[in-house]
C-alpha positions in Angstrom: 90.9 82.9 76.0 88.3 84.4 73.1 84.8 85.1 72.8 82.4 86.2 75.8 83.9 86.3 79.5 82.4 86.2 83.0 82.9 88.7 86.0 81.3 89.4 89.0 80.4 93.0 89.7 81.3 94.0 93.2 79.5 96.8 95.1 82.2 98.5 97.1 80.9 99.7 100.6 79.0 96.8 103.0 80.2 94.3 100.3 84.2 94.6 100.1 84.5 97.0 103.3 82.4 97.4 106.2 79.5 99.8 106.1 79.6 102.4 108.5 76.4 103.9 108.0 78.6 107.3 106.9 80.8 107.8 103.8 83.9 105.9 103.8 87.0 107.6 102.2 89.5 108.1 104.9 92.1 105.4 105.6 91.4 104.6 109.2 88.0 103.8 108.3 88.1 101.8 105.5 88.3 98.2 106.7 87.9 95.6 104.1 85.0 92.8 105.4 86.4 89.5 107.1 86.3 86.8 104.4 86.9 89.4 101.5 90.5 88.3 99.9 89.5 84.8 100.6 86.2 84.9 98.7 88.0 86.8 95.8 90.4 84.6 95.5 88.2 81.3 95.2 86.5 83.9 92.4 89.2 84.8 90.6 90.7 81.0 90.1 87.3 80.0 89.2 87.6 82.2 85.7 85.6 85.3 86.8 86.9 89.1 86.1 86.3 91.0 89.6 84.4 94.5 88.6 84.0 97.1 91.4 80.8 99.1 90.6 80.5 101.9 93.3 78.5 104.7 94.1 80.6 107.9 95.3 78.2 110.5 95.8 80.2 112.2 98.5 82.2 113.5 95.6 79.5 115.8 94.1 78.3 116.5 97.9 81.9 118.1 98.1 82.8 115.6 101.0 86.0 114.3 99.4 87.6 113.7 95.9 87.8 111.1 93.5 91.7 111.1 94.3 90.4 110.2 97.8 88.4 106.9 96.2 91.2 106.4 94.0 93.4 105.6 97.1 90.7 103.4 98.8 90.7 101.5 96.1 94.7 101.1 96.1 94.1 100.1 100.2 91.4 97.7 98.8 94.0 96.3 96.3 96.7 96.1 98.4 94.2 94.0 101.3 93.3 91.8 98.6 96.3 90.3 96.7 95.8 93.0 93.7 93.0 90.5 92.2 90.1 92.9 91.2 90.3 93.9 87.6 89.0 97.5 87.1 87.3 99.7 89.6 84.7 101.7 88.7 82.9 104.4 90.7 80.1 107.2 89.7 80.9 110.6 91.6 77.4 111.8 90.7 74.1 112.7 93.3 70.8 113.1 91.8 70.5 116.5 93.9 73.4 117.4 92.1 73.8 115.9 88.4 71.8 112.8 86.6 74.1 110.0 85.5 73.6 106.9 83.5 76.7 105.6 85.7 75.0 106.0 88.8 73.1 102.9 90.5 70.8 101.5 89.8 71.5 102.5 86.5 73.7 100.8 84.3 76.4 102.6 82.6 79.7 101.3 84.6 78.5 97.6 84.1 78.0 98.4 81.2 81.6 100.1 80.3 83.2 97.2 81.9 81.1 94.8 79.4 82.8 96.5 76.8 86.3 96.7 78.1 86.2 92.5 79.0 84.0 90.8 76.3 82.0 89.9 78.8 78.7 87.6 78.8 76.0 88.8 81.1 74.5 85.8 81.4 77.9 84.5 83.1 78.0 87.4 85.3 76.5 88.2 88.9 76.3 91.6 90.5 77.0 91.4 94.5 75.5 93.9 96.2 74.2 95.3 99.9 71.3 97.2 98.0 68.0 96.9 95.6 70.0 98.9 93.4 72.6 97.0 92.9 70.0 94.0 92.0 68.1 96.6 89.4 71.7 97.4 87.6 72.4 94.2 86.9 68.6 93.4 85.9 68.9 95.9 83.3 71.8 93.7 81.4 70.5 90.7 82.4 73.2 89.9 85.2 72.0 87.6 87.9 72.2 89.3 91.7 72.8 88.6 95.0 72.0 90.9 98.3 74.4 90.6 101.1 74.3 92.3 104.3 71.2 92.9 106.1 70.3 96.6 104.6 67.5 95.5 102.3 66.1 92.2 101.4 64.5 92.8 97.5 61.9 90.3 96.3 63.2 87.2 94.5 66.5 88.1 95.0 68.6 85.6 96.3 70.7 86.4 99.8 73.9 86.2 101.3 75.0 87.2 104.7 78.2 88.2 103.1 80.7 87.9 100.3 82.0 84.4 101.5 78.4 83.0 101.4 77.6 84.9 98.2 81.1 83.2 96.6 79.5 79.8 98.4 76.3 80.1 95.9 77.5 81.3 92.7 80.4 78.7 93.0 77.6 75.8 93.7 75.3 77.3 91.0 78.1 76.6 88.5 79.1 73.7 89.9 75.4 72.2 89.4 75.5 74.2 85.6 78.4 72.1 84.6 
């Protein structure tokens, strides 16, 4: 396939995994969200490139290591039929070090952009925050908030990946 591509950028914790309120890099803790490899799935044979764009700040709070995200994201992986495509995460704080990579900037959609050919216009971000919504804004990638952390004017909303995969997968259906 040539020219532009789509994806879906994936925020990691309270999209993919449950949110536990705390930082989640040990094993036993990491629990990938009911519906996850299902919703991925129906994603992934619908043409999309699955992009996990994830904050990590624990990293430059000295809480763990990137090696310790590195094999969450192998756990993730494994739970979900090896479908997501690249996995990005920014191990910068702003009480610690600025970072273009860091939510809600855009530097690691913007990488991944790059790296696929892809087409923001064909492209949603999934997130549980507002920042999540504002790095996609700032490449033109539509959003959707899942969860119930934050509700973000005129975004649309999802009470989870499933339902999130439910309205990108109508949207295009009504597109075509």
């Amino acid at each position: 396939m040539t020219g532009p591509h789509k994806a879906i950028f994936l925020d990691r914790d309270g999209v993919l995994n449950n949110e536990t309120g705390e930082y989640v890099w040990q094993a036993a803790q990491f629990v990938v969200s009911p519906g996850v490899p299902g919703a991925l799935a129906r994603l992934k044979a619908a043409g999309y490139h699955l992009i996990v764009v994830t904050n990590q700040a624990g990293i430059a709070k000295g809480l763990y290591t990137g090696a310790d995200v590195q094999a969450r994201h192998a756990q993730l992986q494994a739970a979900c039929g090896d479908v997501l495509d690249a996995l990005y995460f920014s191990d910068n704080h702003p009480s610690v070090s600025e970072s273009i990579f860091r939510k809600p900037d855009s530097g690691m959609l913007e990488k991944a952009v790059a790296r696929f050919t892809l087409d923001p216009a064909q492209c949603w971000i999934v997130g549980d925050r507002v920042r999540d919504m504002q790095a996609g804004a700032r490449l033109g990638v539509r959003g959707i908030l899942v969860g119930h952390t934050e509700i973000g004017a005129h975004t649309p909303y999802a009470v989870d990946l499933a339902a999130a995969t439910d309205m990108i997968l109508g949207d295009v259906a009504r597109t075509l």
